[in-house]
Backbone as JSON, one array per atom type, in Angstrom:
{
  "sequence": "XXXXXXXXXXXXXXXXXXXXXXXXXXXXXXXXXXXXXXXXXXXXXXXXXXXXXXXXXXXXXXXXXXXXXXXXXXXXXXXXXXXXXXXXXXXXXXXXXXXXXXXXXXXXXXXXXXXXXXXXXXXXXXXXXXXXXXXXXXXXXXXXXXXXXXXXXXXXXXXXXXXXXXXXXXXXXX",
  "N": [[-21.44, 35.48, 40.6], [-18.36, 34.59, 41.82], [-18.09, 32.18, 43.27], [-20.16, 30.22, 42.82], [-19.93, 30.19, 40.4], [-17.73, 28.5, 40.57], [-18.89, 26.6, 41.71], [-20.82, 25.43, 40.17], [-19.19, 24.59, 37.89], [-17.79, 22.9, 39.15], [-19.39, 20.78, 39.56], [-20.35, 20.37, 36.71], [-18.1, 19.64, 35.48], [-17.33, 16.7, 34.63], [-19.51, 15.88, 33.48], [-21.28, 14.23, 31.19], [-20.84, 15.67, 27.78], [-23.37, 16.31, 26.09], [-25.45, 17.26, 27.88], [-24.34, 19.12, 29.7], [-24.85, 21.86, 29.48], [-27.63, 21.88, 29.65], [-27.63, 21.13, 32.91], [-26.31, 23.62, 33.89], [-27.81, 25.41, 33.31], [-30.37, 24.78, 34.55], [-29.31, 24.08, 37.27], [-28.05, 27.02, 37.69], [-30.42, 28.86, 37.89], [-31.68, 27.8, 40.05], [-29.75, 27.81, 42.31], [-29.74, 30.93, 42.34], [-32.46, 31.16, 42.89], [-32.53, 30.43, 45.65], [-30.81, 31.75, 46.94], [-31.01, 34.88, 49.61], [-32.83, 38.24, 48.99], [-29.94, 40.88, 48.11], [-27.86, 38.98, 48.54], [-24.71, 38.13, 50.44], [-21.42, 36.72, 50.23], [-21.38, 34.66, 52.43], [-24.26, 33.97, 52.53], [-24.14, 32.52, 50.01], [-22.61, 30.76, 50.21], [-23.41, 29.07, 52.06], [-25.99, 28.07, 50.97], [-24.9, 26.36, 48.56], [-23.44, 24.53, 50.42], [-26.0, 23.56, 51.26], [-27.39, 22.47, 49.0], [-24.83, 20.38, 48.76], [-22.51, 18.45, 48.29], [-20.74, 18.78, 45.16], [-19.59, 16.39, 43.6], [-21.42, 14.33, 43.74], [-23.69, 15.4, 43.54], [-23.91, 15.62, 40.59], [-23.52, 13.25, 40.1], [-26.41, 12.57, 40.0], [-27.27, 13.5, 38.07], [-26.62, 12.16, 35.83], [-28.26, 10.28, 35.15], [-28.79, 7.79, 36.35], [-26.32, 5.72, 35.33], [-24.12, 3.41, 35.4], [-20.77, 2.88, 36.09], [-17.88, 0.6, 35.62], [-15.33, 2.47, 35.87], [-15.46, 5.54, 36.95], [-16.67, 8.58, 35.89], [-15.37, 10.32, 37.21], [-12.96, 9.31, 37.74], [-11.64, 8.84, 35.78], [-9.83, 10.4, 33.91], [-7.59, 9.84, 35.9], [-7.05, 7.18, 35.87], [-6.44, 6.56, 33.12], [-3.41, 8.11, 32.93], [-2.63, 6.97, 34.34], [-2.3, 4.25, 33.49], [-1.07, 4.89, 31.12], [1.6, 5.95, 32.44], [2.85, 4.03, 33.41], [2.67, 1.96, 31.44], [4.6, 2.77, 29.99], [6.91, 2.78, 31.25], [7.41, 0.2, 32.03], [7.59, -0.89, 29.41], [9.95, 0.28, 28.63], [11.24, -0.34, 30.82], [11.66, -3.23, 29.46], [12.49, -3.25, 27.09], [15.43, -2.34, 27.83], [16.06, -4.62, 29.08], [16.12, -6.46, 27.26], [18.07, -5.48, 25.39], [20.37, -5.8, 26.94], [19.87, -8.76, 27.55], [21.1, -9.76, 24.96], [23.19, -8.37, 24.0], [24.49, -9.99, 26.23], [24.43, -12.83, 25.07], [25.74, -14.86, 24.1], [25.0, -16.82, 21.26], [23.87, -16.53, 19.66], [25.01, -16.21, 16.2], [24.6, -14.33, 13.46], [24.25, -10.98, 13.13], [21.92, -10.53, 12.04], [20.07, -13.02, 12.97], [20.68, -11.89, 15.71], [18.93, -9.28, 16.08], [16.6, -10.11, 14.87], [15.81, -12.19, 16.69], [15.78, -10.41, 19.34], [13.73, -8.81, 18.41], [11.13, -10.44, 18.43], [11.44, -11.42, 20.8], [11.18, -8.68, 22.28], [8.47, -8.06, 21.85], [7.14, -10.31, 22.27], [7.44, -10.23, 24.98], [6.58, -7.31, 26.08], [3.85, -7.72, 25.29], [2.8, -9.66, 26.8], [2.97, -8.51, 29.07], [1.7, -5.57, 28.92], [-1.12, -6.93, 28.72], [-1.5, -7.57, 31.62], [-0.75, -5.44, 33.03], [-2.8, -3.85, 32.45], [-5.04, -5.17, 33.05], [-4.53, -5.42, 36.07], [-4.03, -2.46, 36.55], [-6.94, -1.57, 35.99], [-8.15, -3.34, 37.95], [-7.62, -2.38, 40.27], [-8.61, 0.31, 40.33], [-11.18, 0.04, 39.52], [-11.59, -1.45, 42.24], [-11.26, 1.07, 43.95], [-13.28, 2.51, 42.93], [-15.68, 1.66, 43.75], [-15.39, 1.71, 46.42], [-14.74, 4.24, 47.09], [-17.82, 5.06, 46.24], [-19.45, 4.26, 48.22], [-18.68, 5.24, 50.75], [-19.06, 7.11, 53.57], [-17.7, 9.82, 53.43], [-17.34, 11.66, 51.11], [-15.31, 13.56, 49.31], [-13.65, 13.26, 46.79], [-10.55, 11.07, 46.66], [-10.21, 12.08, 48.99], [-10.99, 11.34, 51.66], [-12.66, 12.96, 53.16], [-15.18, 15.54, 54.23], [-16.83, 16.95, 51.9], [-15.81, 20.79, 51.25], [-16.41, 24.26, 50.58], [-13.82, 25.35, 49.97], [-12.67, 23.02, 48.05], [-13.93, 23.65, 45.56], [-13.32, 23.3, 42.47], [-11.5, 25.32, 40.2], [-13.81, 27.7, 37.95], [-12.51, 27.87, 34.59], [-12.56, 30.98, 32.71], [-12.34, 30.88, 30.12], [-13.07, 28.48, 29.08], [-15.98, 26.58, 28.44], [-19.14, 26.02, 30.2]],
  "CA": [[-20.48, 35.4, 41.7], [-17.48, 33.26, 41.43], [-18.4, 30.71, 44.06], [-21.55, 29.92, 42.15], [-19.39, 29.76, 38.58], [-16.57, 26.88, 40.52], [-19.77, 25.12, 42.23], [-21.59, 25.09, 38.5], [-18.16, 24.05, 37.1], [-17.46, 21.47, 39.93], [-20.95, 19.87, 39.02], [-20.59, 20.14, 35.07], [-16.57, 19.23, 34.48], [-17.4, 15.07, 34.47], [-20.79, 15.05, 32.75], [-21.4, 14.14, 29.32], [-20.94, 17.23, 27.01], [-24.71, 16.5, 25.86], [-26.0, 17.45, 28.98], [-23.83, 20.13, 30.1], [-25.35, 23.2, 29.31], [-28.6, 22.01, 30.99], [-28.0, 21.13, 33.45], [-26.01, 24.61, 34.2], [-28.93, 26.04, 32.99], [-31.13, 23.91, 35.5], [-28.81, 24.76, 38.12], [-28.19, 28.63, 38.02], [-31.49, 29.47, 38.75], [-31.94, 26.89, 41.2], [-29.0, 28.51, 43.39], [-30.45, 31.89, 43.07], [-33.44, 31.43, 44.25], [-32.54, 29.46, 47.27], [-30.49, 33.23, 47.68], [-32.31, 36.19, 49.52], [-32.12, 39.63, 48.56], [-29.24, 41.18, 48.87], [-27.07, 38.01, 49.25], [-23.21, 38.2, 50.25], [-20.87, 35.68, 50.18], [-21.46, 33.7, 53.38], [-25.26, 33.1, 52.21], [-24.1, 31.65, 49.1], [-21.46, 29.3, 50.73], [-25.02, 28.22, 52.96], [-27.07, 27.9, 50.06], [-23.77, 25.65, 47.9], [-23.79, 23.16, 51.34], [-27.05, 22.71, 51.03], [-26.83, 21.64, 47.67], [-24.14, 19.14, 48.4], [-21.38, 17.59, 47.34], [-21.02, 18.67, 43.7], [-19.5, 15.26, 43.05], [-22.7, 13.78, 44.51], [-24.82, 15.86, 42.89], [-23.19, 14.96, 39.35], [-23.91, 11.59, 39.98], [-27.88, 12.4, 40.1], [-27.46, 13.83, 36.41], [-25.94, 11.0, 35.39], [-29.61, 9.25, 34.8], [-28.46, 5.92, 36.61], [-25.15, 4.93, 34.33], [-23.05, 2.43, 36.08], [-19.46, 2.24, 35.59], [-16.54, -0.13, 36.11], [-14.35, 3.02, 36.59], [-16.21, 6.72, 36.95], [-15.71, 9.89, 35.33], [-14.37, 11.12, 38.4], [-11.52, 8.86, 38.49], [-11.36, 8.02, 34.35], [-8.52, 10.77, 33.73], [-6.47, 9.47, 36.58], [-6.89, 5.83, 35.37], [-6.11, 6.61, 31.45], [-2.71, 8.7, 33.31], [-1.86, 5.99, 35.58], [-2.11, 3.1, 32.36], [0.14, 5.46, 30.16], [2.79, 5.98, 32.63], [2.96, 2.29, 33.91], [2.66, 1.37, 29.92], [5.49, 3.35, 29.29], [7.64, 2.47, 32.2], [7.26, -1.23, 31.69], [8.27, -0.58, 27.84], [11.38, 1.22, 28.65], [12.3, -1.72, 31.51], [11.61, -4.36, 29.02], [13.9, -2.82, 26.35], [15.92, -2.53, 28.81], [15.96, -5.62, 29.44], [16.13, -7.48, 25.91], [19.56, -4.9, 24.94], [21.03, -6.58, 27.66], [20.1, -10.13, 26.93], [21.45, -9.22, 23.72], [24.39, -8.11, 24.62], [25.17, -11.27, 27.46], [23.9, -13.91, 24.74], [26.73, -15.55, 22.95], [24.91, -17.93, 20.64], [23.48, -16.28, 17.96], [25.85, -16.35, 14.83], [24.77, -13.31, 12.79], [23.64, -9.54, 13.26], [20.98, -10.52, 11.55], [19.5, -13.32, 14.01], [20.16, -11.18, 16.91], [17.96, -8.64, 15.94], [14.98, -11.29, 15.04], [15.52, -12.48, 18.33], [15.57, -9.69, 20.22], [12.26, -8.43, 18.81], [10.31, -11.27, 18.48], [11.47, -11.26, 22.28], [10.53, -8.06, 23.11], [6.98, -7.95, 21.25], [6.39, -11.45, 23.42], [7.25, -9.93, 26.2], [5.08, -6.34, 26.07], [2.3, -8.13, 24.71], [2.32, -10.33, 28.04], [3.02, -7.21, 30.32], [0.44, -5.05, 28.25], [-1.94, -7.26, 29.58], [-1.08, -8.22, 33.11], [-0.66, -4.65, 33.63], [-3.96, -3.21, 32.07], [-5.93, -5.74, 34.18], [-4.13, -5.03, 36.98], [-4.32, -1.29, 37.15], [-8.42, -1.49, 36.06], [-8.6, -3.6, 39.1], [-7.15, -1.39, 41.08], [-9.37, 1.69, 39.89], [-12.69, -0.63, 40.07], [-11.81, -1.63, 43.38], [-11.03, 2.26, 44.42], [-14.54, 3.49, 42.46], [-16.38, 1.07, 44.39], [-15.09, 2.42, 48.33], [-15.37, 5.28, 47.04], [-19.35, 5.24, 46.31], [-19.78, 3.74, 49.72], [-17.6, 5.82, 52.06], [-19.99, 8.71, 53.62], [-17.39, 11.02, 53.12], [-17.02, 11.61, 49.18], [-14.93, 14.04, 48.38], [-12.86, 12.66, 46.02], [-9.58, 10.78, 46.94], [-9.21, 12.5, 50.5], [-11.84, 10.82, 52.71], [-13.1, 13.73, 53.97], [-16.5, 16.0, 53.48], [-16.08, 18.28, 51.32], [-15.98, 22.16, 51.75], [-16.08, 25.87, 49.75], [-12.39, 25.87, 49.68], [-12.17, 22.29, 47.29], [-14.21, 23.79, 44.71], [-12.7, 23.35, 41.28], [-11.83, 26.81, 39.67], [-13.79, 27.92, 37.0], [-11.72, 28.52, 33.94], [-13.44, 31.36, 31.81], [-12.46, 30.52, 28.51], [-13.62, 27.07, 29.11], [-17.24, 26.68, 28.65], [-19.27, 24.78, 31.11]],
  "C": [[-19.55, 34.21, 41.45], [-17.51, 32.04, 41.92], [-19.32, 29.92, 43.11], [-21.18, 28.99, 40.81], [-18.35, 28.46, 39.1], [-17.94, 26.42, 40.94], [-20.44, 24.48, 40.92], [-20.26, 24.42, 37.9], [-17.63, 22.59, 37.39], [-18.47, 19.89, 39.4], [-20.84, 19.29, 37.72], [-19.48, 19.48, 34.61], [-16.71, 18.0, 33.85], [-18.65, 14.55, 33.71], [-20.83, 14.79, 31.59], [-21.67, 15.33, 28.82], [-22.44, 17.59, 26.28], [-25.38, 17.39, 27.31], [-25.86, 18.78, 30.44], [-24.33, 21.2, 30.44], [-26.82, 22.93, 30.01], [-28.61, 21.84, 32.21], [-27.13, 22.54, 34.3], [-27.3, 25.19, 34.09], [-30.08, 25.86, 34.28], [-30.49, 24.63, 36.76], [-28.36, 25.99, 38.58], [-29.14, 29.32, 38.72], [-32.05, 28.83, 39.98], [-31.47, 27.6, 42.34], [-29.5, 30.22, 43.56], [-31.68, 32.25, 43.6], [-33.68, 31.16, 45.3], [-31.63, 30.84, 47.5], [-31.59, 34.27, 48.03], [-31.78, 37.2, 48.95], [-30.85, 40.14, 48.92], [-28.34, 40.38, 49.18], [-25.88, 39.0, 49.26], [-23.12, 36.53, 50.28], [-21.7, 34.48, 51.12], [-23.08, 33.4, 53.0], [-25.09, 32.36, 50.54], [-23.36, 30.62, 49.14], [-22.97, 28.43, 51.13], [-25.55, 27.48, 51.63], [-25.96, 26.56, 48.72], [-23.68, 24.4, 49.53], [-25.34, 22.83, 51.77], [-27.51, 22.26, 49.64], [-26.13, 20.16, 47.94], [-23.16, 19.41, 48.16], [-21.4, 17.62, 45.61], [-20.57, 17.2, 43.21], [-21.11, 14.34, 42.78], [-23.89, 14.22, 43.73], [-24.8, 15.59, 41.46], [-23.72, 14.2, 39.04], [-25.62, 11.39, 39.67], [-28.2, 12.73, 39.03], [-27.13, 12.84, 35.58], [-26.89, 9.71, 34.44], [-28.93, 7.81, 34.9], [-27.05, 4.98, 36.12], [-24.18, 4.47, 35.49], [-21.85, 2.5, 35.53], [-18.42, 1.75, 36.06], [-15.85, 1.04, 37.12], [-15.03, 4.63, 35.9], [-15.25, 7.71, 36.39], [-15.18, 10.93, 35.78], [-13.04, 10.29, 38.34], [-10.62, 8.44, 36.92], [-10.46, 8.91, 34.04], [-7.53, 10.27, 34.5], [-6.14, 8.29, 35.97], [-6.26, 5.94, 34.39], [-4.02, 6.84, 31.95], [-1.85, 7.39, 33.65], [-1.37, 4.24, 34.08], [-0.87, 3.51, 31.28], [1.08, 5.33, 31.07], [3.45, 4.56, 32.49], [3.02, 1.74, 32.25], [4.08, 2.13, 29.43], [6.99, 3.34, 30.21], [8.13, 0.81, 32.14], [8.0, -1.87, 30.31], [9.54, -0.49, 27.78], [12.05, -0.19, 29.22], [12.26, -2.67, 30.08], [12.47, -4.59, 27.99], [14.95, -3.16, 26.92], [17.21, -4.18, 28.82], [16.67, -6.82, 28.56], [17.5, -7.07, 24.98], [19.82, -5.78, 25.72], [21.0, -7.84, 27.3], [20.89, -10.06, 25.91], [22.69, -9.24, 23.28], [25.41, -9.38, 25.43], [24.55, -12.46, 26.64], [25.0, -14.53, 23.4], [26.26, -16.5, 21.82], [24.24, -17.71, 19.61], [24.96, -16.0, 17.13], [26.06, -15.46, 13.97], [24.31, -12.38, 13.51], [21.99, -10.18, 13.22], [19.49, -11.76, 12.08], [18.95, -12.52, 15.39], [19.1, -10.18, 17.05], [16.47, -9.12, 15.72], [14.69, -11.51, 16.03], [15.37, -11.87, 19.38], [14.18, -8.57, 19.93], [11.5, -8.89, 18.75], [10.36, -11.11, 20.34], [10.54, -10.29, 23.07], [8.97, -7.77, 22.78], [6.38, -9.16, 22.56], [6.39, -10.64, 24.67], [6.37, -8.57, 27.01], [3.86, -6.58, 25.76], [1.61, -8.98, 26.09], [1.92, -9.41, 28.99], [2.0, -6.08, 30.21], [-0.82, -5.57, 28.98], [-2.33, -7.49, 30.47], [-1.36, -6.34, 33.59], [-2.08, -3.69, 33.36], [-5.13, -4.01, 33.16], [-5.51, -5.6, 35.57], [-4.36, -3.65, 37.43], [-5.98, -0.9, 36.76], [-9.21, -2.51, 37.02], [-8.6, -2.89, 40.55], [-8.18, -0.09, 41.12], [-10.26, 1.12, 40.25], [-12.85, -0.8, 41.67], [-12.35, 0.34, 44.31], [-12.6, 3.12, 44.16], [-15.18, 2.68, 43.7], [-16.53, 1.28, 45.57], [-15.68, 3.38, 47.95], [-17.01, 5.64, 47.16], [-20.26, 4.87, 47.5], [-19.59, 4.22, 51.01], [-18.71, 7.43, 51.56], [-19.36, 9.61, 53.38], [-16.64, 11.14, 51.62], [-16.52, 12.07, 48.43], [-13.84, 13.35, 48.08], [-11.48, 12.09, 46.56], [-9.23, 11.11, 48.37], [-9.54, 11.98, 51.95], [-12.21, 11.92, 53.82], [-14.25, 14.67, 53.29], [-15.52, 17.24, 52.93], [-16.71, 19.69, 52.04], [-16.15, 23.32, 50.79], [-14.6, 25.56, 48.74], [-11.8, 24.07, 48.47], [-12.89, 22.4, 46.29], [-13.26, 23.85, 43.49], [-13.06, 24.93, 40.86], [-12.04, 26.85, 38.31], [-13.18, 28.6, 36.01], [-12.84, 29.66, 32.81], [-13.51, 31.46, 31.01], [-12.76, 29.08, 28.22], [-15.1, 27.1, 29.29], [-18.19, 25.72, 29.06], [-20.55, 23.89, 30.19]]
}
């Protein structure tokens, strides 16, 4: 049943790819035998909230691993470091044409160009770092509510339901 294949998918997307296949395995038969004969839908929604919170439940496969910034939130983070890394880049260019441009006191071609990338290397190499510690403070702080706040589904502060199951893709294998 397809509910069954997003709640197994919801569960499996974030775990380590070692571990995957059991614990689908683990969990398939789990959910049908908590079904009676004969199920429909609405006893397999029942039988998926008593389960949980697939995030939640994730976390109990997990065997204990702590992290700064979880593998619920570690694609957004990686996302959020590229843009901001690549936004920052652009200004700083930006930035160092212009000086460049408004700096009467170099003499040759061939200064200005030394000087304007020695410049801009100093200056992404500062911002590189300011901004990497900055947005993995940001994420740490955010994992950390998160694991604390009774209601867990992800980003929305609210319990979850059926209808925020992740859809299983079926050429993707869980």
């Amino acid at each position: 049943m397809k509910l069954i294949d997003n709640y197994i998918y919801t569960v499996t997307k974030n775990l380590p790819r070692k571990i995957k296949a059991e614990v689908e395995k683990e969990l398939r038969p789990n959910i049908h035998d908590m079904l009676p004969d004969g199920y429909n839908e609405a006893d397999v929604e029942k039988v998926l909230y008593t389960l949980g919170n697939p995030f939640a439940l994730a976390e109990k496969y997990q065997e204990g691993k702590r992290y700064l910034i979880g593998p619920e939130l570690y694609g957004n983070y990686i996302k959020m470091l590229k843009d901001v890394f690549i936004l920052v880049g652009c200004l700083i260019l930006l930035s160092e044409v212009y000086t460049i441009f408004t700096d009467a006191t170099h003499a040759s071609v061939g200064e200005v160009l030394v000087s304007a990338l020695t410049q801009t290397l100093k200056s992404a190499i500062r911002a590189a770092g300011w901004l990497f510690i900055s947005v993995t403070i940001v994420f740490a702080v955010i994992e950390r509510n998160r694991k604390y706040n009774k209601k867990e589904w992800p980003f929305i502060g609210k319990d979850w339901s059926i209808s925020d199951l992740l859809e299983a893709k079926d050429n993707e294998k869980i």
